[in-house]
C-alpha positions as CSV (number, residue, x, y, z in Angstrom):
1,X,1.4,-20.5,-4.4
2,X,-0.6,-19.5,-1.0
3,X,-3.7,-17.7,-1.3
4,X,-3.1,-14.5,-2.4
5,X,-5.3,-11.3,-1.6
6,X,-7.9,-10.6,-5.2
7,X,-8.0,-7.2,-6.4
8,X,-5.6,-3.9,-7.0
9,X,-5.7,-0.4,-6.0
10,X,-8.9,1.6,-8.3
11,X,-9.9,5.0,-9.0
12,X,-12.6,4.2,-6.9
13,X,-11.0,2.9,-3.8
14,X,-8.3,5.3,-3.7
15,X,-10.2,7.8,-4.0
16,X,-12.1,6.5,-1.0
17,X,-9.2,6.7,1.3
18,X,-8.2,10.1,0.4
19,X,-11.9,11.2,1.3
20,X,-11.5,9.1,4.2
21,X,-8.4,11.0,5.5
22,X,-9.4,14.4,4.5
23,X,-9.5,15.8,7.7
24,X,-5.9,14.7,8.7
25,X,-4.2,15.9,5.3
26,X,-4.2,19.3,3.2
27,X,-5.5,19.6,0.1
28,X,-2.7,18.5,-2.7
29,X,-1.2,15.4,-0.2
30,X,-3.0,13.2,-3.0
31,X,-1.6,13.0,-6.8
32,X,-3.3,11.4,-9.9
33,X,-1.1,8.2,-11.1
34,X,-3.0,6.9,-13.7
35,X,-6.5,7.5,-12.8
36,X,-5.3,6.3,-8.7
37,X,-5.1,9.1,-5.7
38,X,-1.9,8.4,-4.1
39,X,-0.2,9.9,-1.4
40,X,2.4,12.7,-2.3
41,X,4.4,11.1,0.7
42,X,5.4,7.3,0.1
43,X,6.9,4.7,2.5
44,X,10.3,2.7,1.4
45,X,11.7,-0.6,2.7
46,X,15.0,-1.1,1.7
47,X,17.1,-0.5,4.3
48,X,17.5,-2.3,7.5
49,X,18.9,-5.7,8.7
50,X,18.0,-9.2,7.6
51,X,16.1,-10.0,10.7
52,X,12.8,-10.6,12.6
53,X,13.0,-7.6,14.7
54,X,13.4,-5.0,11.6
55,X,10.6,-7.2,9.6
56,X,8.0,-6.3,12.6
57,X,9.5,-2.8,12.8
58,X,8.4,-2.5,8.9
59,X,4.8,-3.8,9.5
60,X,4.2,-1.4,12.9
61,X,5.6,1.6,10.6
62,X,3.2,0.6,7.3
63,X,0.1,0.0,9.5
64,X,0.7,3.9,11.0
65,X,1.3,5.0,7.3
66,X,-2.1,3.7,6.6
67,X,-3.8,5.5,9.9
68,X,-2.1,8.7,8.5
69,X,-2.6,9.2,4.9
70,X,0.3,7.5,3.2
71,X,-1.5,5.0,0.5
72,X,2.0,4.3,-1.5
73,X,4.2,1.8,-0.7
74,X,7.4,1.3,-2.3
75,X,9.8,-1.9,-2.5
76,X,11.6,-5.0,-4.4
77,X,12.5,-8.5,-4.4
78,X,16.0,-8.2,-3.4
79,X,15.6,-5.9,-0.4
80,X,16.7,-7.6,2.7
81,X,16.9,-10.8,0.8
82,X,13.0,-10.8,0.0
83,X,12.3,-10.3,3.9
84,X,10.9,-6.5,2.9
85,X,7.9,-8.0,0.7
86,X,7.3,-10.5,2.5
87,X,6.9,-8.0,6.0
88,X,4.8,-5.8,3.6
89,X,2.5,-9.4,2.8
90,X,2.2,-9.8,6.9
91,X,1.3,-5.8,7.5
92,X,-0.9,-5.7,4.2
93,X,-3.0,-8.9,5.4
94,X,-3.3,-7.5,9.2
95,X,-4.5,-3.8,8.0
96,X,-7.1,-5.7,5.4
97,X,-8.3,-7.7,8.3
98,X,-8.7,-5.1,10.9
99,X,-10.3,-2.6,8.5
100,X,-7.7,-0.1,8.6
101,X,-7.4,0.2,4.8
102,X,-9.2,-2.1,1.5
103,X,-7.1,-3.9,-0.9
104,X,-8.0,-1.0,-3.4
105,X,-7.2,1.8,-1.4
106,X,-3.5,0.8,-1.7
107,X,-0.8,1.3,-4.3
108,X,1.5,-1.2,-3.7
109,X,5.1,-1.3,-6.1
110,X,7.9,-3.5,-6.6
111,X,10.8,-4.3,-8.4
112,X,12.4,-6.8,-10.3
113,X,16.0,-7.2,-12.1
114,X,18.2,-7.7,-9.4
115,X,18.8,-11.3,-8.5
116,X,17.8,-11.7,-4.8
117,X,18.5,-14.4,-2.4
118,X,16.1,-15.9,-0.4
119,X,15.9,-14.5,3.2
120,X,19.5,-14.7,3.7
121,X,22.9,-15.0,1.8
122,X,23.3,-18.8,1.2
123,X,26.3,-20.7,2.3
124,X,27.9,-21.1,-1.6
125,X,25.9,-18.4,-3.3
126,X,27.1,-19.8,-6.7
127,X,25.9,-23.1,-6.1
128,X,22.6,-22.0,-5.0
129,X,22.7,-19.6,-7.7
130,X,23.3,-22.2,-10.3
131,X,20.8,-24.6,-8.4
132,X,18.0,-21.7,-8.3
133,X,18.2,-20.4,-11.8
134,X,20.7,-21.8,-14.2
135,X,19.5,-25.1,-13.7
136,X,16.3,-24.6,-14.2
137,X,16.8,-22.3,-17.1
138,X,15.1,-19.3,-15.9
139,X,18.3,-18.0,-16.7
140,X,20.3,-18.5,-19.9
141,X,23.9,-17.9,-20.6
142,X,24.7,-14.5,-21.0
143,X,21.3,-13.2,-19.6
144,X,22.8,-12.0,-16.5
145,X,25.1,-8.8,-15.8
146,X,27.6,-8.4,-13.1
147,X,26.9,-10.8,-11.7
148,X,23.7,-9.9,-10.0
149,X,21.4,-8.0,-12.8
150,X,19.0,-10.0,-15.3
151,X,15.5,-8.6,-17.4
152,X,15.8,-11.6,-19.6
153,X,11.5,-12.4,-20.1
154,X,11.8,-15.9,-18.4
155,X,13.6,-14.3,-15.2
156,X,10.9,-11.6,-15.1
157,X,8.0,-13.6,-15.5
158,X,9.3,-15.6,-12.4
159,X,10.3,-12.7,-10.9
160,X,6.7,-11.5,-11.1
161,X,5.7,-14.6,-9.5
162,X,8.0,-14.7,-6.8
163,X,7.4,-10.9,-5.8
164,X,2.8,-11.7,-6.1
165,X,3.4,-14.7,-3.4
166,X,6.0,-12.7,-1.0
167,X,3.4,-10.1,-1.1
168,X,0.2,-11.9,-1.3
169,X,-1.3,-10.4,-3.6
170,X,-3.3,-11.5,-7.1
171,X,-2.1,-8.3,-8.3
172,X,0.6,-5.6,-8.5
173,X,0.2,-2.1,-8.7
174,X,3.1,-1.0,-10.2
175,X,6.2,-3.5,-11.6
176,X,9.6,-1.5,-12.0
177,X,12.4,-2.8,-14.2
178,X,14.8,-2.7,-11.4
179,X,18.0,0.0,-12.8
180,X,18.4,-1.3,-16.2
181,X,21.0,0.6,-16.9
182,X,23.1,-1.7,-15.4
183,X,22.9,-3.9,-18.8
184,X,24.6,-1.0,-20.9
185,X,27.6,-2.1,-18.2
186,X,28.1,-5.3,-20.4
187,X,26.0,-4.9,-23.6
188,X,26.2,-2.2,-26.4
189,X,23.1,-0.3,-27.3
190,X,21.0,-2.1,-29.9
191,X,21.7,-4.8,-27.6
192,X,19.9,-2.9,-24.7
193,X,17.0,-1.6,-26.9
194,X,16.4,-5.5,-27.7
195,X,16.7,-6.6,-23.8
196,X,14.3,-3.9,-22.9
197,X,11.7,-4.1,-25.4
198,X,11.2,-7.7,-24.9
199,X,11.2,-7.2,-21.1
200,X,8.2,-4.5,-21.7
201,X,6.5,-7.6,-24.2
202,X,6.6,-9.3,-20.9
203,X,5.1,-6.8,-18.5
204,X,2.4,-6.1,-21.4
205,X,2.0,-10.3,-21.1
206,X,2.0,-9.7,-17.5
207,X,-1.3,-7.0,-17.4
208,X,-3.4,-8.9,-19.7
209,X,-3.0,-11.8,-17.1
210,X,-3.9,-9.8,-14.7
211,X,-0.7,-10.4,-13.1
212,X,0.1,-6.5,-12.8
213,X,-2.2,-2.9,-13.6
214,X,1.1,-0.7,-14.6
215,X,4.8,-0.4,-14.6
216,X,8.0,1.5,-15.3
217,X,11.6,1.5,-14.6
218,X,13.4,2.6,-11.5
219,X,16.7,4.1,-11.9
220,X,19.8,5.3,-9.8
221,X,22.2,7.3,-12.3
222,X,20.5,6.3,-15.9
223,X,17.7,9.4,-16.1
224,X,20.1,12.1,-14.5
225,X,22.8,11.4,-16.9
226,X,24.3,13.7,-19.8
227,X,23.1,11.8,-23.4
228,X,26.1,10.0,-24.5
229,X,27.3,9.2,-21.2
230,X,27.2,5.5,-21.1
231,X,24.8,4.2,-19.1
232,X,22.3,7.1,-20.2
233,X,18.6,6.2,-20.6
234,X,16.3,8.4,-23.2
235,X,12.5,8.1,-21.7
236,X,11.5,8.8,-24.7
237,X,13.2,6.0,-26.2
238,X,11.7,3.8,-23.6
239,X,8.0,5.0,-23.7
240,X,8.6,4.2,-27.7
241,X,9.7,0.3,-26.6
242,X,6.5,0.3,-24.5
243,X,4.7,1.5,-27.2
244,X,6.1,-1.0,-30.1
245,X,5.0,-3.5,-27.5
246,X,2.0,-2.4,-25.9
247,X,0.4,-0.2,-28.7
248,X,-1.1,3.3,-27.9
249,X,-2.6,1.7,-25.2
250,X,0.6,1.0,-23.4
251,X,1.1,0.4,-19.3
252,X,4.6,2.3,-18.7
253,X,2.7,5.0,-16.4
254,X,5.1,5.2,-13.7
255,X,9.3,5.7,-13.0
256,X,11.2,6.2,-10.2
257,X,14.8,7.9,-9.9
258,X,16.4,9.9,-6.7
259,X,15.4,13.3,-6.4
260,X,16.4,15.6,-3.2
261,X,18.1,19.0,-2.0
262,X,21.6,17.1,-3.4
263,X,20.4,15.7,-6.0
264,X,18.3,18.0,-8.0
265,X,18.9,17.0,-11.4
266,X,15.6,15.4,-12.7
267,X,14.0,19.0,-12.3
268,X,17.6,21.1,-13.3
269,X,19.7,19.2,-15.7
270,X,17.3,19.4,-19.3
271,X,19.3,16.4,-20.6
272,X,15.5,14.8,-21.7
273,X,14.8,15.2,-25.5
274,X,11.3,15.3,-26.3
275,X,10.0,15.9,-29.5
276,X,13.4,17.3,-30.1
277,X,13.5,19.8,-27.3
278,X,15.8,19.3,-24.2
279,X,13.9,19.2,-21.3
280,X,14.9,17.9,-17.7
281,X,13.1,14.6,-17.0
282,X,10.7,15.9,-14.9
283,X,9.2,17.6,-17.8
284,X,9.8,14.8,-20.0
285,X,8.0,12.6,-17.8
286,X,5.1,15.2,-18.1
287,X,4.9,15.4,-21.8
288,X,5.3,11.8,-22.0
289,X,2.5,10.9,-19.4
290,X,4.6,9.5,-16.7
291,X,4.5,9.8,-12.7
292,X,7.6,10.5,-11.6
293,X,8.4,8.8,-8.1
294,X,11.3,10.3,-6.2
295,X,13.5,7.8,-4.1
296,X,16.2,8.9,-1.8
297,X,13.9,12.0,-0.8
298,X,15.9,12.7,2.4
299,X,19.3,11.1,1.0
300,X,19.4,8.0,3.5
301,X,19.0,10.1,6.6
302,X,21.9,12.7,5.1
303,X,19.4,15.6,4.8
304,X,17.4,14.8,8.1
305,X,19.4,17.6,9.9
306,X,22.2,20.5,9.9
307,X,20.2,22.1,6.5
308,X,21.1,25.5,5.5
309,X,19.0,28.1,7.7
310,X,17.5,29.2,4.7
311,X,15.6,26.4,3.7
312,X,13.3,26.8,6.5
313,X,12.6,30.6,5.6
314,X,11.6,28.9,2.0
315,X,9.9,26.0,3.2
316,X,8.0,27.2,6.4
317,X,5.7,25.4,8.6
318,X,7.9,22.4,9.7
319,X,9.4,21.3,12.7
320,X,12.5,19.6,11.3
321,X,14.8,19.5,8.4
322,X,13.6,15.8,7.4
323,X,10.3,17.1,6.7
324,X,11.5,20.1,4.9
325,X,13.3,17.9,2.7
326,X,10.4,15.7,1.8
327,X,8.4,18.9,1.3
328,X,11.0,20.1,-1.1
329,X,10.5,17.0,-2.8
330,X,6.6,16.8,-2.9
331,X,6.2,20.5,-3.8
332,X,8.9,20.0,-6.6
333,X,6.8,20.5,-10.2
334,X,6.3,17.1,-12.1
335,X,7.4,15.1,-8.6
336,X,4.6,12.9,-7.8
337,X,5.4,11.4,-4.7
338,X,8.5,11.6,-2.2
339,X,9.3,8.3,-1.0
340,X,11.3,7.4,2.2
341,X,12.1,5.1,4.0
342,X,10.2,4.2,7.7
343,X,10.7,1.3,9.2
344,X,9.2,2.8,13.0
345,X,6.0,4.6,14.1
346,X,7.7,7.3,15.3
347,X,9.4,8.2,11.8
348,X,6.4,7.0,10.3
349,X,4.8,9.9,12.4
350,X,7.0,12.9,12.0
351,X,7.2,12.5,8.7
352,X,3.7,12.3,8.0
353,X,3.3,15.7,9.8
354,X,4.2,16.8,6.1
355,X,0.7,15.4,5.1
356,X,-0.6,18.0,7.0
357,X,1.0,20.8,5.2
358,X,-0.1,21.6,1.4
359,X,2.9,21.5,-1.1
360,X,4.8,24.5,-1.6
361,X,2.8,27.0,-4.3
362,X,4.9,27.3,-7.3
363,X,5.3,30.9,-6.6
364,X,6.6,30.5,-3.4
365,X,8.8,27.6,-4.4
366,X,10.8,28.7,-6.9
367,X,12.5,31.3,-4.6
368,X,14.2,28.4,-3.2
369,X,16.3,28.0,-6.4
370,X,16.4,31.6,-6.9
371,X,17.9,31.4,-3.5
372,X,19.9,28.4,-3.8
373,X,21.6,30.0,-7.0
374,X,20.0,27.5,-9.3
């Protein structure tokens, strides 16, 4: 493995930046994820082409996140075959060196689950499939699902690696379990609460070696579903596997679903039980000390424009309806941070023209459902 950069994102150091950038941001653009300042506005690379030219694209956009308040950065192994981490490892190294930000002033997240190929889709796919991971038995039989979904500990572990050198960094952030809800497509229950519990035995393994600080689960459908829908996820149920194998002292501080105008049901739906009480998992996450990312903030570019009139007499002070959207998301009780994706300066900068606007006061807010007919 190459030299990778020492260190994580601190208290400390995060804190730092948001002093640093206190001039350029309103109060409340920085949250409190486990003792770190980040930025209530994150940047996402997933989408985008497996090329050079959307790689440098990524690195311009993150170094102008950096120059404008955004601390959070948000990816995972399989985006753009690998190509995402590894543009984040190029734009990481160049901010370090020029001084625009300090290893520990930035949050930094990944993912792992998904089987990713390796900057582009191989010729036999199986082959190099079989070559990769069967044969080398980082995957067993019946470890993988679909097709393309694994949490098996030895996949993870090298997942881990793989994700620290395409980075270049000692140490991760925050580690997702990439949508495990994609097991319950192939495995009953008790099977699940097996897979997951000795995934989170290997993330514990994984903080003690220094290898990540924290990490969590990031979902599509599994939090916003009804209980007893199939491929629902309880985060109770999973705070109590990262509990049975971390101890009180446990490191699942952090998740990450979709959250936005269309999709409001993290904050809506109470399909969360808690202590016995239904709650919606926004809530739940709050009980349960968990900071609640929000992916899909403006819906792949969907919300960007053509929003109801209304939702700019609700949300004033912004010029356009993607930054309304992301300040719906960011002002949104028990939503830590909206995430969205940026791969140019000039998205990079309009949206960060939210950082400039505190969140929406809860007073004020809540006419927007009251309006909406929530």
């Amino acid at each position: 493995m190459a030299t990778l950069i020492p260190g994580s994102a601190t208290s400390e150091g995060t804190a730092r930046y948001a002093a640093r950038l206190a001039g350029r941001v309103a109060a409340g653009h920085f949250g409190d994820l486990d003792g770190l300042a980040v930025s209530t506005l994150g940047i996402g690379t997933y989408l985008g082409r497996e090329d050079a030219e959307t790689d440098v694209a990524y690195q311009d956009a993150l170094a102008r996140a950096l120059e404008l308040g955004i601390n959070t950065v948000d990816t995972a192994v399989n985006y753009r075959h690998q190509r995402s981490e590894r543009a984040i490892r190029t734009a990481l190294a160049a901010a370090f060196g020029r001084g625009l930000a300090r290893r520990d002033e930035v949050v930094v997240a990944t993912k792992g689950g998904y089987v990713p190929f390796d900057g582009a889709v191989p010729r036999d796919p199986r082959a190099w499939f079989t070559q990769t991971y069967l044969d080398t038995g980082i995957v067993g039989p019946g470890d993988v699902v679909g097709g393309i979904h694994c949490i098996a500990p030895r996949y993870l572990a090298d997942q881990i690696e793989r994700s620290r050198a395409n980075l270049g960094l000692e140490t991760l952030d925050v580690y997702y379990v990439h949508n495990p809800e994609s097991q319950l497509e192939e495995v009953d229950r008790p099977e699940f609460r097996k897979r997951i519990r000795a995934a989170f035995d290997t993330l514990e393994q994984a903080v003690r070696e220094g290898k990540l600080r924290r990490y969590g689960t990031a979902t599509w459908n599994g939090y916003r579903e009804d209980p007893g829908s199939p491929g629902y996820l309880s985060l109770e149920e999973l705070v109590g596997a990262a509990r049975d194998a971390g101890g009180a002292d446990h490191h699942f501080k952090v998740l990450q679903l979709p959250y936005n105008l269309a999709m409001p049901e993290a904050f809506v739906r109470a399909n969360q039980s808690v202590g016995g009480a239904l709650v919606p998992l926004a809530e739940a996450a709050r009980r349960l000390g968990v900071y609640v990312m929000a992916s899909a903030s403006i819906l792949q570019g969907q919300l960007a424009r053509n929003l109801p009139p209304m939702v700019a007499t609700v949300l004033p002070g912004l010029a356009t309806d993607a930054q309304r959207a992301l300040q719906f998301v960011r002002s949104t009780p028990g939503i830590g941070t909206a995430l969205v994706g940026m791969k140019s300066a000039a998205h990079v900068e309009e949206n960060a023209r939210v950082a400039a606007v505190p969140p929406q006061p809860w007073a004020e807010f809540q006419r927007f459902f009251s309006a909406a007919g929530a």
